[in-house]
N, C-alpha and C positions, 0 to 999 in steps of 0.2 A: 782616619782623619783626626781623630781624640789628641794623638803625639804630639801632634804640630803646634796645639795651642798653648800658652801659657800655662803652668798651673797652678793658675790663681783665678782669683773671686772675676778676673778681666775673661780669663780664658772661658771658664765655664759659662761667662753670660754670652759671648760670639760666639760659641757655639751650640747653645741652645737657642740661639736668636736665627743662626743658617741654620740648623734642624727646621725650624718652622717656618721658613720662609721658602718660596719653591725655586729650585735651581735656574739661575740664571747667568749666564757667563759675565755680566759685570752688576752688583746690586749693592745698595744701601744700606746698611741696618746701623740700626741699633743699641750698645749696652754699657751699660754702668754711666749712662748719662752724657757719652759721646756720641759722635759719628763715627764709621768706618766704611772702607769697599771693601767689596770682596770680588775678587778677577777670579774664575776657572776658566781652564783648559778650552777653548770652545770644541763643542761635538757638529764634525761637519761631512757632508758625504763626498763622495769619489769627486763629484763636478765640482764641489767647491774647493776643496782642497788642493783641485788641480790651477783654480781661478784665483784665490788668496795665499794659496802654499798651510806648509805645514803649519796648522794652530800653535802646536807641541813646544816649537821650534822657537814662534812669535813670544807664547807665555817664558821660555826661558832667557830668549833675549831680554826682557822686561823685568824679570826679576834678576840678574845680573847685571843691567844697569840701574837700579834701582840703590843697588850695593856697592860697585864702583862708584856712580857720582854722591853718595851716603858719604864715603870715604874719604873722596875728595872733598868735602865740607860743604859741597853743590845741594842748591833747597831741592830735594825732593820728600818726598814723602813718607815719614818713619814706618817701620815694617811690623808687625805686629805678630804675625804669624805666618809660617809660609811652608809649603812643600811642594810635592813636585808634580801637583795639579793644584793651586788652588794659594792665592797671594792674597794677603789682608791688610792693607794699610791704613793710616788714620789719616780722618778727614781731613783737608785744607783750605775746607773755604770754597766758594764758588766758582766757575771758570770765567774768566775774563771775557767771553763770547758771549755767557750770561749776564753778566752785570753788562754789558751794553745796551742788552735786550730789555732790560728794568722801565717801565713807565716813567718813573723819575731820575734816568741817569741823564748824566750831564758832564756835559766834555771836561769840563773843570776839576768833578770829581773823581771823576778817571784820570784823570792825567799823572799822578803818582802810581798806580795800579800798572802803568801802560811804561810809563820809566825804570820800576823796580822789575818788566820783565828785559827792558833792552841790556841793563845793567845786568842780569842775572846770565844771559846769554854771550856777553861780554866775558862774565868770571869763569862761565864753562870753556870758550875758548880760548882765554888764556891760561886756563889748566890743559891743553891740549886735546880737548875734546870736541866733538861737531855734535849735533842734538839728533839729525836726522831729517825732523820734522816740525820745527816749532811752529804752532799753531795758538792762538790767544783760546782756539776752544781745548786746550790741552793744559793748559795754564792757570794753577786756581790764583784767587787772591782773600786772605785772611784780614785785611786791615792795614797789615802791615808787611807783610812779605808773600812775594809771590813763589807757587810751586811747580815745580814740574810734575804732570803726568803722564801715562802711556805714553809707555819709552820702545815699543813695537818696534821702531826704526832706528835705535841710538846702536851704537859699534861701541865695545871698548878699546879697541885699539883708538891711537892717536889719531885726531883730523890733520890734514892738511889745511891750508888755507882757502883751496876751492871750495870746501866743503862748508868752511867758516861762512864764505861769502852767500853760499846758496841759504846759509841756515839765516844771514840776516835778511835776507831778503825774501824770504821765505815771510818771518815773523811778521816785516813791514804789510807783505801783501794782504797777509790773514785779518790783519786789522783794518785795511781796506774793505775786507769781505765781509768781516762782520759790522765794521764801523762808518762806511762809505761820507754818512751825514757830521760824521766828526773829526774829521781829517787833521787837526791836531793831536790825537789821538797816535797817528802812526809817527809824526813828527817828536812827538815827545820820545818816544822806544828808540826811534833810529837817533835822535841824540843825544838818549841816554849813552847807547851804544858806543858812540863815535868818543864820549868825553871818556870811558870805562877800559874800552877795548881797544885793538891794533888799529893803529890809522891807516895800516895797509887795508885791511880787510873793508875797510869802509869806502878805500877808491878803487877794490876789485869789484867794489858793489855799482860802484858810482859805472867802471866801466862796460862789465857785464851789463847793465841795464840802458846803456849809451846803444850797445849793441844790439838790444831787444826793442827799442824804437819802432822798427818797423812791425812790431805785432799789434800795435795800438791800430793804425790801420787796417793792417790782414783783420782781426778782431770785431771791425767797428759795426758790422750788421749785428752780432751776434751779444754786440754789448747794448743792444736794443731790444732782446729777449726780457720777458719776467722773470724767468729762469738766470739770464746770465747774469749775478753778481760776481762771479769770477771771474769771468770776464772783463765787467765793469771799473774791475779790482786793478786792472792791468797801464791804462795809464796814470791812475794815483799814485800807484807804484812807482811807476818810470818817473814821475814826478820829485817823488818823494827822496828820489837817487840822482836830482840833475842839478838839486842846490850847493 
């Protein structure tokens, strides 16, 4: 493990900082006066492995697009030390699904936070890439720009535009999920998007979502659950795709 670090005054504090901290497959520390994570490997048994798939597999996806959209000048997260169990990036800030959660957040103050990720989603697919999974609890925000994290489900190969479409609407819905009481919120993202990115992609969204109509119904017991904000999440969405 000693190789992989720096070797400088940075390396030897993260690593004396994960010595004394107990293994955890993603955790926090501390050194030389920053943040950082640190991702390992997860260790997982027969049943799970058959249920999530190979850990192995996920951690190297994630650290290969970590470096592919690095490349392409895409915000994610600089790398700080890495092998082949075990990735350290530096902090970015909070994730967008947290600062909603703030006692004193406010739609207003969000609403830069919530543009700089539709825009950011915009520049990855007009590099021809798809995210996967964009999610606002995936997403940090520093003040001023937002980042990508756990990249579990990104491809380095080229998206198509289906792919573009599911990821915007993807992002819409998660801000629904986390944000449901600030519904400008998803509105500022999706047109950041639309002013940023392909105007196709935004009326494959528009028609995709024309077509999922009828799930607001099939849905609607279930979006009177405690439990169902995902649900809840489904006609804001359709909303948010019909202006």
């Amino acid at each position: 493990m000693p190789d992989i670090f720096p070797p400088n005054t940075l390396g030897e504090a993260l690593l004396a900082e994960l010595r004394n901290a107990p293994r955890r497959r993603v955790q926090r520390i501390e050194a030389a006066g920053r943040a950082y994570w640190v991702k390992q490997v997860e260790d997982l048994s027969l049943r799970w492995r058959l249920q999530k798939g190979n850990p192995r597999r996920a951690f190297e996806k994630e650290r290969r697009g970590l470096h592919v959209l690095r490349d392409a000048g895409l915000p994610v997260p600089p790398i700080v030390a890495e092998g082949p169990s075990l990735l350290v990036t530096q902090d970015s800030g909070p994730t967008l699904d947290r600062l909603v959660r703030e006692p004193d957040a406010s739609e207003a103050g969000l609403l830069p936070a919530m543009a700089a990720a539709g825009t950011a989603l915009a520049q990855m697919h007009m590099r021809g890439f798809a995210h996967g999974r964009p999610s606002i609890k995936d997403i940090c925000w520093d003040g001023e720009q937002v980042t990508f994290i756990d990249l579990e489900r990104f491809s380095p190969r080229r998206g198509v535009r289906r792919r573009h479409v599911v990821d915007l609407i993807a992002l819409v819905f998660s801000i629904h999920v986390y944000a449901p009481q600030m519904p400008g919120l998803a509105l500022a993202a999706a047109d950041a998007y639309r002013a940023s990115g392909d105007l196709g992609v935004w009326r494959g969204a528009q028609r995709l979502c024309a077509l999922l109509r009828p799930l607001d119904l099939l849905t609607r017991s279930l979006q009177q659950r405690p439990s169902g904000r995902e649900f809840r999440a489904i006609p804001l969405t359709l909303q948010s795709f019909s202006r």
